[in-house]
C-alpha positions, 0 to 999 in steps of 0.5 A: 378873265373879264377886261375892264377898260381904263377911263380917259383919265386914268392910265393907259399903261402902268408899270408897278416894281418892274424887275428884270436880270440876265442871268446874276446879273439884275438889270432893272431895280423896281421901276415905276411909272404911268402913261395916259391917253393923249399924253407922251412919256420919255424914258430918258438915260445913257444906253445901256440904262435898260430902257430897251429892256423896258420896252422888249418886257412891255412887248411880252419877248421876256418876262418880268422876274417881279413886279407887273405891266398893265396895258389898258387892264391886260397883264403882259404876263399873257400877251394875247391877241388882245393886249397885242391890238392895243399896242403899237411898237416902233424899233430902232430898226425899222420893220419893213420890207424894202422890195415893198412899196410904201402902200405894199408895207402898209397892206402887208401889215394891216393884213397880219394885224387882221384888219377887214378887207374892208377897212383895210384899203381906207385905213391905208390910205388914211396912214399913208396921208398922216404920214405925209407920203401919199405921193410916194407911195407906189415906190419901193421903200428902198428909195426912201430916206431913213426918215421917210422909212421912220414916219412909215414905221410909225405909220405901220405901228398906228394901222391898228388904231394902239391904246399906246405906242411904243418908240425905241430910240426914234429919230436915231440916225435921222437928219434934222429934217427928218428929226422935226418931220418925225415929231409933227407927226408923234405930237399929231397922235398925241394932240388927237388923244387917243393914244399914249406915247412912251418913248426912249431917248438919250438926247435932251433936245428930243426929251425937252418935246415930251409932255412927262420924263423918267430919268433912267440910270442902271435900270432905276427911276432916279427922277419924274417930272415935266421937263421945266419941273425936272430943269428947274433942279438946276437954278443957278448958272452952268459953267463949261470947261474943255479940257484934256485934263479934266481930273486936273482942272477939276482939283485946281477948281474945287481946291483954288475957289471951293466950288463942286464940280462935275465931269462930262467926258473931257468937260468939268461943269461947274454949277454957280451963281453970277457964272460970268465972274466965276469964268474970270476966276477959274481962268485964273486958278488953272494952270495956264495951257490946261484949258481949251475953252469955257462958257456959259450956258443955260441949263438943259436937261443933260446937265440935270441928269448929270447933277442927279446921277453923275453920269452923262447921257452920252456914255454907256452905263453898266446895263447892256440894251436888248437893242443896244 
């Protein structure tokens, strides 16, 4: 079948009515959603919300029961050698090898993606610079930090030159050095416009850095939206309250001074107007000793999701992950 390229300005990626089950039991209910060169995409929702999923589907390790995914005009139905040179995947676990060096890694890798002799040294080289290990790259990558093995996957991922990767999970498990060494270099990529980036996460401070989101809850798309787009669901202020009993305090709440309230774990939020003069008021109307602590914070991303979805990105939803 004949292959037309996508234009710069039309998606780089798109998936249409993606179903998928194991066995009776359906994962994912219909997802839709676009990415485009120079542009990065977060998945966001709790494990288990089948963002994993998502990702092992684009990769072509399953098949669709319904619906369709187009990579640059190719149709994950057949991942063929030419769907595969177009994308580029980065695990929650990293594929490499530790006996290896840094260089060893890249060598290896560029060999099986079919790079020429020729090219191969210089586009080495080139990864190794972006990834900002040339210095270390004559050792064995089992001396390496979690993050320094992160940028080398990415590095890895990026040898074949992608239309657009793929990130599960990034910065999982990576200190906050590594984490902020890690996106310089994914914003790099998507500052030099070539590629599209999709990744998952459940963490809110790493989705506030994507330039588009896909809230994701047991497997449907509950939201899309920049991020201020999706924050400003949000208007009024946050009220927290730490509480070992939180259905008791979210009665006395709801039932002393008529506000909605939300739970997050062992934490009721209140979302409110002037939040300073209701922290005085649910101080007041919950029995004394029950409250731990309360304050009052901007609202964020999490706070969105639990408002659209009652569910808070840090517990596991009914969805198991192929990665989880």
């Amino acid at each position: 079948m004949e292959h037309t390229p996508v234009s710069l300005n039309q998606p780089i990626l798109v998936v249409e009515d993606a179903q998928f089950s194991y066995g009776d039991r359906a994962v994912l209910h219909g997802i839709d959603l676009e990415v485009r060169q120079g542009e990065i995409v977060g998945l966001l929702g709790p494990n288990g919300s089948g963002k994993s999923t998502l990702l092992a589907l684009m990769g072509g390790l399953m098949s669709l029961d319904k619906g369709r995914i187009l990579l640059d005009g190719l149709t994950v139905e057949r991942p063929d050698s030419a769907y595969r040179s177009r994308l580029g995947f980065v695990f929650q676990a990293t594929c490499l090898d530790d006996t290896l060096t840094a260089r060893e890694n890249l060598a290896l890798s560029a060999r099986l993606q079919g790079l020429t002799s020729a090219g191969r040294t210089e586009r080495v080289a080139a990864m190794l610079d972006a990834s900002g290990l040339t210095s270390r790259a004559e050792e064995p990558i089992k001396n390496f930090s979690g993050g320094m093995k992160r940028r080398l996957d990415i590095a890895r991922a990026l040898l074949h030159r992608p239309k657009l990767l793929c990130a599960d999970e990034p910065t999982t498990g990576l200190d906050e050095l590594s984490f902020h060494r890690t996106w310089t270099q994914i914003e790099t990529l998507r500052d030099q416009g070539d590629t599209g980036i999709l990744l998952t996460t459940h963490r809110p401070e790493e989705a506030e850095r994507c330039d588009r989101l896909v809230f994701i809850a047991d497997g449907k798309v509950v939201a899309t939206g920049t991020p201020d787009e999706l924050k400003s669901q949000v208007s009024q202020d946050i009220v927290v309250v730490e509480t070992d009993n939180p259905a008791e305090v979210a009665t006395s709440i709801q039932e002393g001074l008529g506000l909605e309230t939300r739970r997050d774990g062992a934490s009721v939020v209140v979302e409110c107007e002037l939040g300073h003069e209701v922290i005085v008021r649910i101080v007041e109307s919950v029995a004394r000793g029950r409250i731990h602590s309360i304050h009052l914070k901007r609202p964020g991303l999490g706070d969105v999701f639990l408002k659209l979805t009652g569910a808070s990105l840090d517990r596991d939803l009914s969805v198991d992950e192929v990665a989880a």
